[in-house]
KOLBA-471991 format. One line per 2 residues: number of its first residue (from 1); for each residue x, y, z of N, C-alpha, C, O. Coordinates in pm, whole numbers, padded with zeros to 5 digits. Example, Ala and Ser with C-alpha at 12.3 -4.5 7.8 and 13.67 -1.06 7.14 Angstrom:
<recs>
1 = 01319:-00569:00780:01230:-00450:00780:01320:-00330:00780:01424:-00332:00846 ~ 01285:-00225:00708:01367:-00106:00714:01290:00003:00787:01341:00114:00804
</recs>
This chain:
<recs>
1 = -01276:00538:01337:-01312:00639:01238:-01409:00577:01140:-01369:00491:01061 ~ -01560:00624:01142:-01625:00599:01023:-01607:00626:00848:-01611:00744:00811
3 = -01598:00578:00802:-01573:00608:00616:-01747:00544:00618:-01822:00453:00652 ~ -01724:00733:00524:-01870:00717:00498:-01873:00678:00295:-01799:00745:00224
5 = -01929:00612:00256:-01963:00559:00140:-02084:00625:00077:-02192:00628:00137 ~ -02068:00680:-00049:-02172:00714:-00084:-02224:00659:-00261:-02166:00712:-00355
7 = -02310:00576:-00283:-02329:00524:-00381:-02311:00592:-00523:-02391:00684:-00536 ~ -02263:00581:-00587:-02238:00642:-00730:-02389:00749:-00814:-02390:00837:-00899
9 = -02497:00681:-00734:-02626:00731:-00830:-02673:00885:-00690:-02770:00960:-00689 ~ -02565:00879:-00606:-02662:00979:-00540:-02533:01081:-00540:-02553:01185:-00478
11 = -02437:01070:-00585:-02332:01182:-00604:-02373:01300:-00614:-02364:01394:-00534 ~ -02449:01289:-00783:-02495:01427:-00798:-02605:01495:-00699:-02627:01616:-00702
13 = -02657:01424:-00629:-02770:01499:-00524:-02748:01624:-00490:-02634:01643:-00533 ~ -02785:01724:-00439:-02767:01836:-00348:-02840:01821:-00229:-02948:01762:-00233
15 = -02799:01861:-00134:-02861:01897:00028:-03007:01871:00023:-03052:01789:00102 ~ -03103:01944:-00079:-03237:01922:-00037:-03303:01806:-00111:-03418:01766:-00097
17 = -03194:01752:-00206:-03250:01637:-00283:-03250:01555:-00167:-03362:01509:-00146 ~ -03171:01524:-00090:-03151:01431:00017:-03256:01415:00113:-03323:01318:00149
19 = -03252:01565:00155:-03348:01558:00256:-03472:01579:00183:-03557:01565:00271 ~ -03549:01611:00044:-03654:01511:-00003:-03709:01403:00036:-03813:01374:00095
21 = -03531:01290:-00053:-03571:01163:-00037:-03615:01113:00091:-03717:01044:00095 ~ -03524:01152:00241:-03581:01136:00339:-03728:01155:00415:-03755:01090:00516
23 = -03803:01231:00368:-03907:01316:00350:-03990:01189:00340:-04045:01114:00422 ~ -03977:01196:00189:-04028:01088:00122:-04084:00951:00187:-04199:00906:00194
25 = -03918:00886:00248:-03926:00778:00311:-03992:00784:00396:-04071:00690:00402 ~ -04002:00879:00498:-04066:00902:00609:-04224:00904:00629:-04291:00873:00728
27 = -04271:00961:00472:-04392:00959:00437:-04453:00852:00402:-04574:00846:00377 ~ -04357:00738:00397:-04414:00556:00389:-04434:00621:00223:-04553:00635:00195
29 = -04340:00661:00115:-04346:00680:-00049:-04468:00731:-00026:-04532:00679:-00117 ~ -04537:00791:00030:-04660:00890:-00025:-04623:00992:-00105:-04535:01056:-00048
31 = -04659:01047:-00238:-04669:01173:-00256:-04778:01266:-00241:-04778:01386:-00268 ~ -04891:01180:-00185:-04989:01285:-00141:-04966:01323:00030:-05006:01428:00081
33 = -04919:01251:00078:-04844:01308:00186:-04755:01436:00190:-04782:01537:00255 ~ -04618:01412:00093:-04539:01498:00073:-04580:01642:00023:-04528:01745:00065
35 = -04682:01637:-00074:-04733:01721:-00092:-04822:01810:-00026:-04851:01918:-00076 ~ -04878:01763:00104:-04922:01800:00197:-04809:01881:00269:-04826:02003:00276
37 = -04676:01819:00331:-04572:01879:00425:-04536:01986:00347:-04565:02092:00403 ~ -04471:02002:00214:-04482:02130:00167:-04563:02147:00136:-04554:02047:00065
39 = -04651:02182:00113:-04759:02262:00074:-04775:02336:-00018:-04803:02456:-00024 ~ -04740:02194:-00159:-04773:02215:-00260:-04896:02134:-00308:-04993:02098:-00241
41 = -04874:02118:-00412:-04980:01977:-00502:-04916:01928:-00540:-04799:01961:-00557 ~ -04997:01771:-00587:-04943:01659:-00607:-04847:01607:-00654:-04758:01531:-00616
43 = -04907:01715:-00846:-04810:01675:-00976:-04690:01804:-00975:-04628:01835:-01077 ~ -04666:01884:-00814:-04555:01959:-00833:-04416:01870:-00737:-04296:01897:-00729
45 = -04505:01750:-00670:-04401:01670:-00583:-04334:01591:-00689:-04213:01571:-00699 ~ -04465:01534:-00796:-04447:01412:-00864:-04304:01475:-00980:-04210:01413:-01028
47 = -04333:01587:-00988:-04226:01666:-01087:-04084:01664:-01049:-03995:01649:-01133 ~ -04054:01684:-00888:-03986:01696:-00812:-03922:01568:-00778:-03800:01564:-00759
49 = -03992:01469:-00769:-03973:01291:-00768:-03888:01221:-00941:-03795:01142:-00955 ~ -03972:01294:-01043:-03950:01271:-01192:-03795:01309:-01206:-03713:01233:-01258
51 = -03764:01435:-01154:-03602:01507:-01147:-03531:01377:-01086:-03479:01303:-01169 ~ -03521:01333:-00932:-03445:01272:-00876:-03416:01132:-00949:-03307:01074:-00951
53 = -03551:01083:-01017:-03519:00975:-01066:-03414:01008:-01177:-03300:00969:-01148 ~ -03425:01064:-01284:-03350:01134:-01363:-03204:01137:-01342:-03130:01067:-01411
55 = -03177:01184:-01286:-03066:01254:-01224:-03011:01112:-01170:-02888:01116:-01170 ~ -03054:01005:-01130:-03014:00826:-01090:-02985:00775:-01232:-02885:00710:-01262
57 = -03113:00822:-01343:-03061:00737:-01461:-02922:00803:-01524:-02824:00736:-01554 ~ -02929:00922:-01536:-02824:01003:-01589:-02693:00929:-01525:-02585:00907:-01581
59 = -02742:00892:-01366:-02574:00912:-01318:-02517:00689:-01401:-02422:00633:-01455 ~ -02606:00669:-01368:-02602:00505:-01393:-02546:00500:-01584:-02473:00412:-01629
61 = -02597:00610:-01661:-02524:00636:-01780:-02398:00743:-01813:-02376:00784:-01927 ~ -02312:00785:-01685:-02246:00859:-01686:-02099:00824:-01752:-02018:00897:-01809
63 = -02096:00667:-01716:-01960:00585:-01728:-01928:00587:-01915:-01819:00611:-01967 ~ -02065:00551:-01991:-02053:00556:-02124:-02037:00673:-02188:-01948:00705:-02266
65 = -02135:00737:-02149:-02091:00921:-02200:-02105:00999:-02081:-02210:01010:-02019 ~ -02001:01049:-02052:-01982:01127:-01979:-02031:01286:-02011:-02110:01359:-01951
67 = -01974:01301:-02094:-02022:01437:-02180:-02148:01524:-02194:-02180:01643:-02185 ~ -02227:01357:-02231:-02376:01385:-02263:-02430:01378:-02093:-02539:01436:-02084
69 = -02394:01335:-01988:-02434:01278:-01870:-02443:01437:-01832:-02549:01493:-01803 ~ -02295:01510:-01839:-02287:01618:-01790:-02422:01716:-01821:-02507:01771:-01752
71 = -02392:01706:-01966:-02517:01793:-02032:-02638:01791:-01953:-02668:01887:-01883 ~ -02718:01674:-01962:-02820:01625:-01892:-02852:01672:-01761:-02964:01705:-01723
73 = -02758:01673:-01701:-02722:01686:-01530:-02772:01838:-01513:-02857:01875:-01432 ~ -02704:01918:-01604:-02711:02084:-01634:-02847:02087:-01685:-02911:02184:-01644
75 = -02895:02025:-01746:-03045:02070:-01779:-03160:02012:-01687:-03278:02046:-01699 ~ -03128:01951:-01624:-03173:01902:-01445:-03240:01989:-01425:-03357:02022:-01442
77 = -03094:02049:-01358:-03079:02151:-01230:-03104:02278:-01309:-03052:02385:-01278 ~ -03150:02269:-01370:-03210:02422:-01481:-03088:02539:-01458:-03094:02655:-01418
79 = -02966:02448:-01508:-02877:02539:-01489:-02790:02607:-01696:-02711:02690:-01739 ~ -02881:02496:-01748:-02912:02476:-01918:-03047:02480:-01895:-03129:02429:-01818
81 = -03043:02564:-01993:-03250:02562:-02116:-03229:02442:-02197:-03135:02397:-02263 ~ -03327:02412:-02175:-03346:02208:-02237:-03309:02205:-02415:-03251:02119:-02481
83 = -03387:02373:-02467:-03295:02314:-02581:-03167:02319:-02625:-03117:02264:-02722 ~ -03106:02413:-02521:-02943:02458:-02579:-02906:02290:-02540:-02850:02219:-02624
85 = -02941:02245:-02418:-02938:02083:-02400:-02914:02005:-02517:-02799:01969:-02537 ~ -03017:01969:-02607:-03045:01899:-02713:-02936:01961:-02796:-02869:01880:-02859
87 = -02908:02072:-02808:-02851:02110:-02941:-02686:02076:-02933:-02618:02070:-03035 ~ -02630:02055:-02793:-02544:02033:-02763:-02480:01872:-02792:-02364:01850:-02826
89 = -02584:01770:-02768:-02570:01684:-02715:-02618:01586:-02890:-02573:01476:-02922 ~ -02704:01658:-02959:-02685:01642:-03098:-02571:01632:-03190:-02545:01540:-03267
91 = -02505:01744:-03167:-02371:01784:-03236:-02276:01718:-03162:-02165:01713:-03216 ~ -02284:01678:-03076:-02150:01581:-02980:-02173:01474:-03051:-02077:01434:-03117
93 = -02327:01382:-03062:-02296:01252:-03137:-02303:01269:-03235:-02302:01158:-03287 ~ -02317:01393:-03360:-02264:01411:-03487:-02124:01352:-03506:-02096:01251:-03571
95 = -02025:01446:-03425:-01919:01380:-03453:-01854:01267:-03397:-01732:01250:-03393 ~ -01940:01192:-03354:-01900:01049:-03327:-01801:01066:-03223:-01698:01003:-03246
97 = -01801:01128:-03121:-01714:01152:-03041:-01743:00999:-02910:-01855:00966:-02870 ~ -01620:00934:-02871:-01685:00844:-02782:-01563:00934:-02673:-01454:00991:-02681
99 = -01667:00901:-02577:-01554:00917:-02404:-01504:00832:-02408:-01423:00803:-02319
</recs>
């Protein structure tokens, strides 16, 4: 039986983040490649690349604040408007709250 392992920074991924990154790899890290296979432009891959990294730093700061990690995570995935984001995540370290 295989146990599959999955590194702490790619948890939060979803399905097409993955198969991105694969994309990606496949493209020898081109983004003018990638941007070619979908058939977008450049600075809409590079946007798309900017998220995933994100979403690695977030998870690598998740252990210290969790809270704020969450927040972050939600304003990612544009599942939060960036400023209800901020306004949230302001008033959490107002009150000195530690995880």
């Amino acid at each position: 039986m295989a146990l599959e392992i999955v590194p702490e920074w790619m948890v939060n991924f979803e399905d097409e983040d993955v198969t991105f990154i694969k994309r990606f790899l496949q493209a020898s890290g081109s983004l003018k490649e990638m941007a070619r296979q979908y058939e977008v432009t450049y600075p809409t891959v590079r946007l798309r690349m900017d998220k995933l990294i994100q979403k690695i730093q977030i998870s690598e700061n998740a252990a210290h604040e969790p809270y704020v990690a969450l927040i972050k995570r939600l304003a990612i995935n544009e599942k939060l408007d960036l400023d209800t984001a901020k306004i949230l995540i302001t008033e959490y370290k107002k009150q000195g709250v530690k995880a």
